[in-house]
C-alpha positions, 0 to 999 in steps of 0.5 A: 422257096420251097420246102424239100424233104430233108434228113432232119425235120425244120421249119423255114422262113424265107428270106424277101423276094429277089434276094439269090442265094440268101445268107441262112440262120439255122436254130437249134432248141434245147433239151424237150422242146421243139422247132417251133419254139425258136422260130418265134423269133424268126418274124423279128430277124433280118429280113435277108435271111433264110431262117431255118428252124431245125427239129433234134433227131431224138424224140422224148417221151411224152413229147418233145426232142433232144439232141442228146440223152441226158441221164440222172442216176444216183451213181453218176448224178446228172450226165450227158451221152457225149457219143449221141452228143457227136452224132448229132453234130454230124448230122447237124453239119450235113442238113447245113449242107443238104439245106444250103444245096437243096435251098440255094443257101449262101455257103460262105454266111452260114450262121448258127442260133441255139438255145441250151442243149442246142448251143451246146451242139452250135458250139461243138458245129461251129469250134469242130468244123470253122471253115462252114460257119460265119457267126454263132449265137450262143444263148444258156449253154456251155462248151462241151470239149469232149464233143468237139473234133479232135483236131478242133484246136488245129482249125483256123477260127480267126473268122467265127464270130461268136454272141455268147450269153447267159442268165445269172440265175440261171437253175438248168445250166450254172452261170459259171459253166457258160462263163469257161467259154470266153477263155477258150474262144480267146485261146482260138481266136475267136471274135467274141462278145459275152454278156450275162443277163439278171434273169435264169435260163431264158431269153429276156427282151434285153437279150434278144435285141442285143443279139439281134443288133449283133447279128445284124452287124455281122450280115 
């Protein structure tokens, strides 16, 4: 498979030989890292499908990436740049469709992993726009509803499975923010499983085998 040149920055895995149109799994990292840091789970995953590890638009100072400024100020504590935030979003959903285009992707099993910030941003892709997305695993972030689509609640999201998890200690982003999600995927009729972890904000083995069995259940 080769690798064209697309709006946003990524690393691919392919899917094995012989496989047409392979299902893809898009990642997407948190605040101040990069591609290559999920991508070290690519090596592990289901060997059907195309892996793609995609860089955010906004490069930080001295290194790193993010989807979207967060601020700290005295005035407002900790806040986020909601208006980036959506732009992002966008974007994320058309590299979905040039990737899916450009590589002869599987349209109908597009799945979705981020990680923090880059959860935040999978679950404002995948509740804004249902009909793209098949699967979503949501690890250490939260729902932010003032990021989704307007509409989102008038989608149908009865086909969206949804792998939600979180470190019980987790210091960057409060258990109790994750733990709002189940409600409001139950309210759209989501197919959910959320789990909590006694670890803080990262990805412990126990955690990365459950959501890869789920995944592979849902492939």
């Amino acid at each position: 498979m080769s690798q064209p040149s697309l709006s946003l920055e990524y690393l691919i895995r392919p899917a094995k030989e012989g496989i047409l149109n392979p299902k893809p799994l898009f990642m997407f990292h948190g605040y101040g890292s990069n591609e290559e840091d999920l991508f070290s789970f690519a090596s592990e995953l289901p060997e059907e499908l195309a892996v793609i590890s995609v860089r955010a638009p906004y490069k930080l100072e001295p290194f790193g990436y993010a989807w979207y400024a967060i601020n700290f100020d005295a005035e407002h504590g900790k806040w986020s740049d909601d208006k980036q935030a959506i732009e992002s979003r966008e974007k994320i959903v058309n590299f979905i469709d040039e990737a899916c285009e450009a590589l002869k992707l599987d349209t109908n099993a597009v799945s979705l992993l981020g990680f923090s910030q880059g959860t935040i941003l999978s679950y404002a892709v995948a509740l804004s726009y249902p009909e793209k997305i098949k699967n979503v695993i949501a690890l250490s972030g939260y729902i932010n509803t003032a990021i989704l689509a307007e509409d989102y609640q008038e989608k149908k999201h009865e086909r969206l499975n949804l792998y939600a998890s979180h470190g019980q200690v987790d210091a960057v982003i409060p258990i109790e923010w994750a733990q709002k999600a189940p409600e409001i995927l139950k309210k759209l009729g989501v197919n959910y499983v959320f789990e909590e972890f006694p670890v803080g904000h990262g990805v412990a083995p126990q955690n990365f085998y459950s959501f890869k069995n789920w995944l592979q259940s849902k492939i």
